[in-house]
C-alpha positions in Angstrom: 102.9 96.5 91.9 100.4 99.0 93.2 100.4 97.9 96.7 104.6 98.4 96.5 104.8 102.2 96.0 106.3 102.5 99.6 108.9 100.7 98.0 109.9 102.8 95.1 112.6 104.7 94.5 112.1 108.1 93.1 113.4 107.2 89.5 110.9 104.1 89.7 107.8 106.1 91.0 109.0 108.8 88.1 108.3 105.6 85.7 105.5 104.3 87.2 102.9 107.0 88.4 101.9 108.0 84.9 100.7 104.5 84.3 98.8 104.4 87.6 97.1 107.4 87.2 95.6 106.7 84.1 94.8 103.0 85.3 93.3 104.9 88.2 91.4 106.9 85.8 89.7 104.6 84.2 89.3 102.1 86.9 85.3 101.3 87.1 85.3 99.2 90.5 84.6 101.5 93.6 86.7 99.7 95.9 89.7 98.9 93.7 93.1 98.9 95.8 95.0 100.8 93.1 92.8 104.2 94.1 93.9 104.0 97.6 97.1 102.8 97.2 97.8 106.5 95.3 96.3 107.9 98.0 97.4 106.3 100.7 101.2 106.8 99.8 100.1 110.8 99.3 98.8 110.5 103.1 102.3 108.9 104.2 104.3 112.3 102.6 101.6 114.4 104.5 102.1 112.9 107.8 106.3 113.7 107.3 107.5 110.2 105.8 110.6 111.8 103.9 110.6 109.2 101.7 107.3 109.3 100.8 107.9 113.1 99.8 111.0 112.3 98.3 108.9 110.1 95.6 106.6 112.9 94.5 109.4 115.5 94.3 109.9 115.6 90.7 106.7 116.9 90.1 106.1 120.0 88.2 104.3 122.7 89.2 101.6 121.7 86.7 102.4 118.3 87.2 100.7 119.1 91.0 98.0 120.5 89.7 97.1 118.0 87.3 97.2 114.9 90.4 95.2 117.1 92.3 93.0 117.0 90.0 92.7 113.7 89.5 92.4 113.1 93.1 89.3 115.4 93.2 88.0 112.9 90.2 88.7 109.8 91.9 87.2 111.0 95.5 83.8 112.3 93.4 84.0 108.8 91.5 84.8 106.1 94.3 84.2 108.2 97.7 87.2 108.1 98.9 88.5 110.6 101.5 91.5 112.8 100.1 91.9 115.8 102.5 95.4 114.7 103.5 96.9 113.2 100.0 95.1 116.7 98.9 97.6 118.2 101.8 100.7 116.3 100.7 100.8 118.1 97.2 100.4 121.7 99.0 103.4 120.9 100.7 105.0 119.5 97.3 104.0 122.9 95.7 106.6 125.5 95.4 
């Protein structure tokens, strides 16, 4: 289902990303596509895809700070690169 998130509406994504994130979390295999699919969809709402943006919308202020946290956590733990998912939540932040 991870590899689908371009796919989700905002209600689903609502439903969904909890459950990925912790997944993500406690994920133990570096290259593991359920990282970078979180990441990658982050890097499609930097680079402008609406609905891409549109899915992380109903994010609270805290709820921001808390994925940008764990986006810190999962670069530091599998190495990936997160400069524009990082960039995609500073444009979600009011």
């Amino acid at each position: 289902m991870h590899s689908e998130l371009a796919n989700l509406s905002v209600a689903g994504m609502g439903w969904i990303l909890p459950n990925l994130l912790r997944k993500a979390v406690l994920c133990t295999h570096r290259f593991d596509t359920l990282t970078e699919a979180i990441i990658y969809d982050l890097e499609l709402a930097s680079e402008g895809n609406g609905l891409a943006k549109s899915r992380y919308s109903w994010l609270s202020l805290c709820q921001l700070q808390c994925l940008e946290n764990i986006l810190e956590y999962l670069s530091e733990t599998h190495g990936h690169s997160i400069g524009k998912a990082m960039l995609a939540i500073r444009q979600l932040t009011p």
